[in-house]
N, C-alpha and C positions, 0 to 999 in steps of 0.2 A: 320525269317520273318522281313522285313524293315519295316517302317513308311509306305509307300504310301503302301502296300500292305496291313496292319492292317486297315490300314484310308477306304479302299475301302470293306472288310471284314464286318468293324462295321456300312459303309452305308449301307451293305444287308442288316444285320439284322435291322437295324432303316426300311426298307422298310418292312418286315414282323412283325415291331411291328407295322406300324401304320397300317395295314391289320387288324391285330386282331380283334378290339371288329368286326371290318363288319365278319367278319368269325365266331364269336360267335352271331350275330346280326341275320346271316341267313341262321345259322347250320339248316336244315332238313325245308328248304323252299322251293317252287318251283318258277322256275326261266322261262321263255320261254322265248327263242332268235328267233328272226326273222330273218332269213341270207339271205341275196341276194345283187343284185344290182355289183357292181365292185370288191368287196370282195371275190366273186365268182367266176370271167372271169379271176383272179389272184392266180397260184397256189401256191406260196409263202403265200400270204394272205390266201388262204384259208388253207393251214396247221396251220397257226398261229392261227385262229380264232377256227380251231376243237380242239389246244394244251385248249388253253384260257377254252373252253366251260371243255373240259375235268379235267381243273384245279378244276375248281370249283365245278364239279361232285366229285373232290378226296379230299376239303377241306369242303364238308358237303353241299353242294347245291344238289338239286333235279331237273336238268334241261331235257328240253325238246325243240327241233331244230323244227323250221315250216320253209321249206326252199323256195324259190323262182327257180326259172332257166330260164326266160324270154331271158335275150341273146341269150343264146345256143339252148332254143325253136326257136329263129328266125333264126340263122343260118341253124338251120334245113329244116325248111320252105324254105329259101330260096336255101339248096342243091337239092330240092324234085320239083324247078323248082317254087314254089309260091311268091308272096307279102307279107309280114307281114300287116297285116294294124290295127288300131287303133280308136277307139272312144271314145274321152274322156278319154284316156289314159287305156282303155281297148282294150285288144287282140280279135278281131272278129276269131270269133271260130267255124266255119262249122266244119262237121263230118270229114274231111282228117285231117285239122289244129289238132282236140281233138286229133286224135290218136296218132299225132305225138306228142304233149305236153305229153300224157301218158308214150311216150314211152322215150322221154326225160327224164322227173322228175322224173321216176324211174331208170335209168340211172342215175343221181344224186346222189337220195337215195340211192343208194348202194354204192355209190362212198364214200360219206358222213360215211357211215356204217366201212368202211372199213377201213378209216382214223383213226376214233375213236377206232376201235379195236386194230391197229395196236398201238395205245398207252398203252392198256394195258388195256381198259376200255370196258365191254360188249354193245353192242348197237342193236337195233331190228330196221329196216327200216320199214316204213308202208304207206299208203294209206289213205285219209279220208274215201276210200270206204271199208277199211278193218274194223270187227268187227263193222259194223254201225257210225262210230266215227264221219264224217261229213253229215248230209243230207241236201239237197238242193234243191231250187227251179230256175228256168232262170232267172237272171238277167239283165234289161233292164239299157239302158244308153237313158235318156232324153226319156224314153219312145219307143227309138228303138231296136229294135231285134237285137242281133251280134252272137246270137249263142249261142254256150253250154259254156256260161261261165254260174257259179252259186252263188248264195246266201246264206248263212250258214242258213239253218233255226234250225238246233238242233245237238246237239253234246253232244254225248254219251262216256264222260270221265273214263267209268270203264276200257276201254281197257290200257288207256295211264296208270290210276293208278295202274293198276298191273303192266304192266311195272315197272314204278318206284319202287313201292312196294318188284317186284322181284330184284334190282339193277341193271335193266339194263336203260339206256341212249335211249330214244323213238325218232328219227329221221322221222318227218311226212312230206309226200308231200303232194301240196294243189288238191288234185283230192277228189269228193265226188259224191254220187250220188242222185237220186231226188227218190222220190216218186217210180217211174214208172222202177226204176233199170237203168236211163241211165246216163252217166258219164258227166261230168262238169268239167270245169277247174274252178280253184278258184283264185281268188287275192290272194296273199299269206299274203301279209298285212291282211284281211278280216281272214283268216283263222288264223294266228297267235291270231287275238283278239280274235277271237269268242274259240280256243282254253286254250287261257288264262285267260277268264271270266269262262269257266266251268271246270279247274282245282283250280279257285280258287288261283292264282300262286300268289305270292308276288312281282314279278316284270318281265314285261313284256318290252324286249328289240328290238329296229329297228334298224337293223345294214343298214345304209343309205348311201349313197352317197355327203352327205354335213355334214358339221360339229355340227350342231343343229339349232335349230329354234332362228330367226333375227326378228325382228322388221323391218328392213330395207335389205335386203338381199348384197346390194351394200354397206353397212355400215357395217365394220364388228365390228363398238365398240359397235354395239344397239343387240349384241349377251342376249339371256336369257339361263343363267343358270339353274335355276330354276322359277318354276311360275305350279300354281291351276290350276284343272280342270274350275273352275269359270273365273281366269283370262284368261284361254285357250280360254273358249267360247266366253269373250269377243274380242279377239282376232280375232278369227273367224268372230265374227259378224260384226267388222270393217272394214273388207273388206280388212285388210294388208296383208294377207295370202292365197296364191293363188298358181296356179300350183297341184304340185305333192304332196307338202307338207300339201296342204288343205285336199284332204281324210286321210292321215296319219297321221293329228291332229285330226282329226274328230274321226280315231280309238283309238287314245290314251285317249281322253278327255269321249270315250264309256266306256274303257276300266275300269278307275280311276273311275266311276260312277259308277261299277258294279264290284267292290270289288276287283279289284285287288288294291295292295298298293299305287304302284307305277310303272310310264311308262319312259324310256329313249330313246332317238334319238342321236344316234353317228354313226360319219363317222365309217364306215366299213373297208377304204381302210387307217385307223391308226394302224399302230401295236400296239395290245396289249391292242385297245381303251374299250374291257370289262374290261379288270380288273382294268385299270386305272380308268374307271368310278365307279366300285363297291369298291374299296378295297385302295384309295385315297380320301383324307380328301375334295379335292378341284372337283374330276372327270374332266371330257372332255367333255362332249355333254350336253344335255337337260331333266333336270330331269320332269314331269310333275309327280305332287303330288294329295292328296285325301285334298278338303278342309282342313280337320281339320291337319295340317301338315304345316299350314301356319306360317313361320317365315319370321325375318329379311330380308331372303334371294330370298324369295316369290316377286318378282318386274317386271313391266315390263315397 
């Protein structure tokens, strides 16, 4: 073995020493990932991010996938002869649209399932409408009716923790249903939170399509690496945070209030950007913290 070959040898392993303590930090925690967005529409990507998820299923995390499929829902819509249309950045949802989102994100989820297995790792594909897990009521946007999209109103986490409990990797799509037995599409941001507040998870992840949350979004040196649920709100209430990324802080700063530890926001379309966020000293994206977690590094 020559020099440059040992030199590159003793860089692995310096990379799984400084892994360590996070790997003994968040043996037998649970983790929820929120997947969608371009990370998705990219099969390269998307094997990388089931490898990723999978890794850390096999170094002692307890993870659990809430997945999205909006593109490929609209590509459908639009082969079936429809318009996609939009409100306030929600999908208008008549009874044709649901059925076909239905049949979409399960279509997904199996895909999803499949992936994971084929690494070696058990996984169960589900529904919010399976085992009661998500129930819902119509959610309105500004007060107006769009359809069967839904609301979390309660979430029934003994199903996910057997799951986990038996070893297998719970893969959920965001379909739930209301009261009355009829089905709803769901935000999958909205479902991710509301799943990660009732398992109790130790960190809840948005695999996003930007790199994390800016102060100035055309600036990229006013990037926050870290920053409080407290500094979030203040955030929020400034008025600098707008778009797509405003409900998406709005779940995370939910999220960090209602016991989960911690929330991250990282580009989806980085390879590898979980584990580089968990399992490096510095991460990649946007940590949002629980007040009492405030250091140094807490700044915005």
């Amino acid at each position: 073995m020559n020099d440059l070959e040992m030199t590159q040898i003793q860089k692995k392993a310096e990379v799984l020493i400084e892994a360590l303590p996070y790997i003994q930090q968040f043996n037998r925690k649970i983790i929820v990932v929120k997947y969608g967005g371009s990370a998705m529409s990219d099969e390269e990507l998307q094997k990388n991010v089931i490898k990723d998820v999978t890794l850390l299923k096999l170094v002692g995390f307890k993870p659990i996938i809430v997945h999205g499929g909006g593109k490929e829902i609209s590509n459908w819509i639009k082969k079936i002869g429809k318009e996609s249309q939009f409100i306030n950045g929600l999908r208008v949802t008549d009874a044709e649209t649901m059925e076909v989102a239905e049949m979409v994100l399960s279509k997904v989820n199996k895909r999803l399932v499949t992936m994971v297995e084929e690494l070696g790792v058990r996984a169960i594909g589900i529904s919010g409408k399976d085992g009661g897990l998500l129930t819902v009521e119509k959610k309105l946007s500004n007060g107006q009716d769009i359809g069967f999209v839904g609301e979390v109103t309660k979430v029934d986490p003994k199903i996910l923790l057997d799951m986990i409990e038996n070893d297998y990797l719970p893969i959920v799509a965001p379909i739930g249903l209301d009261e009355d037995c009829n089905s709803y599409n769901i935000n999958a941001d909205d479902a991710a939170c509301a799943v990660a507040k009732a398992v109790a998870a130790h960190k809840l992840v948005f695999l996003t399509d930007i790199e994390g949350l800016y102060r100035d979004i055309n600036d990229k040196t006013s990037f926050i690496s870290r920053l409080t649920a407290s500094q979030a709100d203040e955030l929020i209430g400034s008025g600098i945070i707008g778009g797509g990324m405003l409900p998406k802080l709005n779940n995370c700063t939910d999220a960090v209030k209602n016991g989960v530890n911690n929330v991250h926001i990282l580009d989806g379309r980085v390879l590898h950007c979980l584990l580089l966020e968990i399992f490096t000293d510095k991460g990649v994206g946007t940590a949002i913290v629980q007040d009492s977690q405030m250091d140094e590094r807490c700044h915005i």
